[in-house]
N, C-alpha and C positions, 0 to 999 in steps of 0.2 A: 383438572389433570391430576393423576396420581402423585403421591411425594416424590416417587423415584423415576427421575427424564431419564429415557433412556434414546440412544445417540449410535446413528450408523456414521460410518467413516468411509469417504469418496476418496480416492487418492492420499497414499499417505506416503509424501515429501516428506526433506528434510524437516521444512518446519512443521508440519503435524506429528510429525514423531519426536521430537526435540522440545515442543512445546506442547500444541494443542492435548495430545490423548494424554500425554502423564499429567497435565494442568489440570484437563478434566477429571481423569481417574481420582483426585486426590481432593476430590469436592464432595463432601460428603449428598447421599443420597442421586449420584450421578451413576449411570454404566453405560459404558459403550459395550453395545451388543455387538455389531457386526461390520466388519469392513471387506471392502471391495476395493483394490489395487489393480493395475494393469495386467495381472496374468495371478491365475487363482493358486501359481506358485507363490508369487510376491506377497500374494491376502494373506495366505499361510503365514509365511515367515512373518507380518505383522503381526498374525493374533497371535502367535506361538509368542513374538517375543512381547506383547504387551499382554496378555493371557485375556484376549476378546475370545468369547465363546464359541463364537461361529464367522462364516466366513458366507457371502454373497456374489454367486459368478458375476451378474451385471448390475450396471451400475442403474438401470432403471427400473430391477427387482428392489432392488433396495431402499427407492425412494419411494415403490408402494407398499414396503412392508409397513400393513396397520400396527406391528407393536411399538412400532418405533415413534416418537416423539419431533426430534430434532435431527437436522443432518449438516456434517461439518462435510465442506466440499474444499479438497486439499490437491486439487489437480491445478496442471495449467490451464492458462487464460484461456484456452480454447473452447471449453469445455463450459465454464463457468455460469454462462447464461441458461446454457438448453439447462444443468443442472438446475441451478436455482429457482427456475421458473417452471420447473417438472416437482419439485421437492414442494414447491409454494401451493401448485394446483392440487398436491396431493394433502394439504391440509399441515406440514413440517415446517417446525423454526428453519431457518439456516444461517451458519457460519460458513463463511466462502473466504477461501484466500485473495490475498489482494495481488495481483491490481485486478479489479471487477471486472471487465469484462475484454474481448476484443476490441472494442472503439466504441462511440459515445451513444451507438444506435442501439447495442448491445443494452448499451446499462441502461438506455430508459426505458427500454423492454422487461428489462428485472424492476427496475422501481413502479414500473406500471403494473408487474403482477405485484409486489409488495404492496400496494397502495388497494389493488385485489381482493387481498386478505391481509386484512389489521388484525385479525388475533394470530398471527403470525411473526415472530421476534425476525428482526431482520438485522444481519453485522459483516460488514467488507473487515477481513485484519487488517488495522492500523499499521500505516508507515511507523516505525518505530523510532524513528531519528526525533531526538530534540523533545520528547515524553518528560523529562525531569525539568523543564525547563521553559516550557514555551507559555505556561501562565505568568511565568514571571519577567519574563521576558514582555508579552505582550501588557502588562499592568505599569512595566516600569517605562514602555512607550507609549502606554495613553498617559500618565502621568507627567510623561517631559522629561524626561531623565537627560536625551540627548537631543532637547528641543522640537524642533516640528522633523519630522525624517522625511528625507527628500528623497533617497536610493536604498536598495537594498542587494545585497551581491551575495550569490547559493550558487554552492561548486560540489561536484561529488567529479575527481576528476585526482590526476595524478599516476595514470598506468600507462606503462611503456607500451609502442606500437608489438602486436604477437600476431604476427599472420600466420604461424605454426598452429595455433592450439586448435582443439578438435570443436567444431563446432555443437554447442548447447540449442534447448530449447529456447534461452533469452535472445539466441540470434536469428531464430524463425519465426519472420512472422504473421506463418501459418498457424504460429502454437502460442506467441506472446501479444500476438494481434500487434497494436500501436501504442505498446507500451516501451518506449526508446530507452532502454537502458536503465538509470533509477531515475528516470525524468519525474514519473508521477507520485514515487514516493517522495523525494526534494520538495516538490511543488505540495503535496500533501501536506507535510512536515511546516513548510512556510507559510503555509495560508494559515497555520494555527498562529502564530504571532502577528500576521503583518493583513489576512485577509488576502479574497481573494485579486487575480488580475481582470482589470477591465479591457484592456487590450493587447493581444498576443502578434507578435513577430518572432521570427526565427530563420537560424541561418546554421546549416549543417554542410556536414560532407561525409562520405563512405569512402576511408580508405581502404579498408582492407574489402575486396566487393565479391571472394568467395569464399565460403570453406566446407572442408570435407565433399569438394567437390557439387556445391550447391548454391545458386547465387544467393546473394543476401540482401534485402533492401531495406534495414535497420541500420542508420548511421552509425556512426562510431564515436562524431563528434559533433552539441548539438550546442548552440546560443539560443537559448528563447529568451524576450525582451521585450518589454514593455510601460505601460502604467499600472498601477493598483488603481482598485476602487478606490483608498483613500488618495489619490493623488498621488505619490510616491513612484519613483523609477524600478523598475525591476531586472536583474539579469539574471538568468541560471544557466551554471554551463556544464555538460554533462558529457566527460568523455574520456576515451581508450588509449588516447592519442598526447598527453600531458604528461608524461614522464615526469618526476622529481617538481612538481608544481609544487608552490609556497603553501598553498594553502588549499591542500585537497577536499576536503571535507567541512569547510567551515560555512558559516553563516555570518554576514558583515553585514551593522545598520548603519547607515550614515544619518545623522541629523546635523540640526543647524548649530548645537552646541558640542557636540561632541559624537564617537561614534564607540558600540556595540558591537563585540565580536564572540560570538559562539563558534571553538575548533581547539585544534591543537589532536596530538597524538590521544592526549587521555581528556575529554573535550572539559574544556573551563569557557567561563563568560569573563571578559575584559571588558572595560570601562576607560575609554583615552579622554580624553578633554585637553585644550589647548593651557598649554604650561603649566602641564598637573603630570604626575607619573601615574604610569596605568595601574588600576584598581581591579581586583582579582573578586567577582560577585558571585552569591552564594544563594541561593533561594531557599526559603523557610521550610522546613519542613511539610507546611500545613499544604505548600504550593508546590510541592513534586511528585510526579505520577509517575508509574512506572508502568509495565507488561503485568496488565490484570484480563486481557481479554476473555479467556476463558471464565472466567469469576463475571463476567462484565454478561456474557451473556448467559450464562446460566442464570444470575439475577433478573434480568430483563423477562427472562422465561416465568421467573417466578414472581414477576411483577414488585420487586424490589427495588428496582433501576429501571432508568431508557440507556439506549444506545447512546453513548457519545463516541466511540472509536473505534468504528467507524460506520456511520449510520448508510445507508443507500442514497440517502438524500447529498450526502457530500461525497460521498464516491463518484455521484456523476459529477457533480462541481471536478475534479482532478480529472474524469476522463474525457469531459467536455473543454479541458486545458489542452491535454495530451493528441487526443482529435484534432484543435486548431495548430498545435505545432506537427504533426504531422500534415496537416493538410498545405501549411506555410511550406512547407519542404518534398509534399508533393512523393512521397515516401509509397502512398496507398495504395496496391492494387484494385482493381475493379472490383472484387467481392466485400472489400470493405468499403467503399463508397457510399453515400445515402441511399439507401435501397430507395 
């Protein structure tokens, strides 16, 4: 391959424009040639304002353009598979936003082309929650910090009932498949410390069941529960419906000596143990990671790095989670069903 990857753009969301193209653009020996948006107004306005050269009506010119290298796929989940497994048969890396795909049939359909073609870089974006933190986190729980961990309790939860607001694409889902809300980024985020669940339960409800005039059959409020592979309790709870909740966004380990708490407004790790005052824990430098995706897989292209965040191999680990809570809650329409 030439020194200089060059890189068309599928959908450019908030987060490809926020992150991915200036992360890219600022890599040396990187160009994004060409992007394709929803209306070749909107492709406009991107290149205009990120100065991409040119601009591609459809999104499947684009994925046989031979100049191009690699292709970041910045659309919803709807979309995500036919891309990825159009861009892989066409011989292109790809970067795909997360969550991978519609449901769990989806993503082994992409890991099955990925697996296809091995000289192909393959990267789901990383759930971002808990990146500075979750080596040290998961090092100070093999080590026994809070003895053997029995439970573990992950909340993303805390927003007042709004049956007003205008309905999004995270409420359709024709367009977010059976990804409930930020179930599979939580559950993402937590399997990096704790591994993942050996057995899934769940218990939801849809209160608010229309908007903008269109029914909706994505909960609002979801308990998924279980064991961990390691033995361990699990609960996450994920909902719309928690107003003024203690503890909206935190992450709680219970062990047998003590218990681990990742949250707060501006997130900190606590440390409680019985008749001791709680300890405020700080992870080393050497063990915090942060939002390097873009770096992550331009390396991987140039054979400097593998994937770690987020590889296809564990993207389906989260959507083969998201599928069993979905299917526990019976959510699915027919076309997402096991074909």
């Amino acid at each position: 391959m030439a020194d200089l990857i060059k890189i068309g753009i599928i959908g450019a969301g908030g987060n490809t424009r926020r992150k991915h193209i200036p992360k890219l653009q600022a890599i040396p020996g990187v160009s994004i040639e060409t992007v394709c948006n929803r209306s070749p107004e909107s492709s406009q306005a991107v290149a205009d304002e990120f100065d991409i050269p040119r601009i591609t009506p459809t999104w499947e010119g684009l994925v046989k353009d031979s100049d191009l290298d690699a292709i970041v796929i910045g659309t919803w989940p709807y979309m995500h598979a036919p891309m990825s497994i159009a861009a892989l048969n066409a011989g292109k890396h790809v970067l795909c936003e997360a969550r991978m795909a519609m449901n769990v049939y989806e993503a082994k359909e992409m890991l099955k082309a990925s697996h296809e073609h091995p000289e192909c870089v393959c990267q789901i974006v990383p759930s971002p929650v808990n990146l500075k933190w979750h080596r040290f986190i998961r090092r100070k729980l093999d080590e026994g910090l809070i003895g053997d961990l029995i439970a573990v309790d992950a909340f993303s939860a805390g927003s007042f009932v709004d049956p007003d607001r205008e309905m999004t694409w995270r409420d359709d889902i024709h367009l977010s498949g059976l990804n409930t809300m930020g179930l599979g980024i939580l559950y993402e985020a937590l399997a990096r410390c704790v591994g993942h669940a050996a057995t899934v339960k769940a218990s939801g409800r849809r209160y608010v069941k229309e908007r903008s005039g269109q029914e909706l059959h994505i909960p609002d409020h979801v308990d998924a529960f279980g064991d961990l592979e390691n033995g361990a309790s699990y609960h996450i709870r994920c909902s719309r419906l928690t107003g003024a909740c203690p503890t909206p966004n935190d992450v709680i380990f219970y062990g047998s000596t003590g218990t681990l708490r990742l949250g707060g407004k501006v997130q900190k790790l606590t440390l409680d143990r019985p008749n001791d005052v709680t300890q405020e824990l700080e992870p080393p430098e050497a063990e915090q990671e942060f939002w390097r995706v873009e770096e992550e897989f331009i390396g991987a292209i140039r054979g400097k790095e593998t994937i770690r965040y987020t590889s296809f191999e564990e993207g389906l680990r989260y959507m083969d989670f998201t599928q069993k809570v979905a299917d526990e809650l019976q959510i699915a329409p027919a076309e997402f069903r096991n074909p």
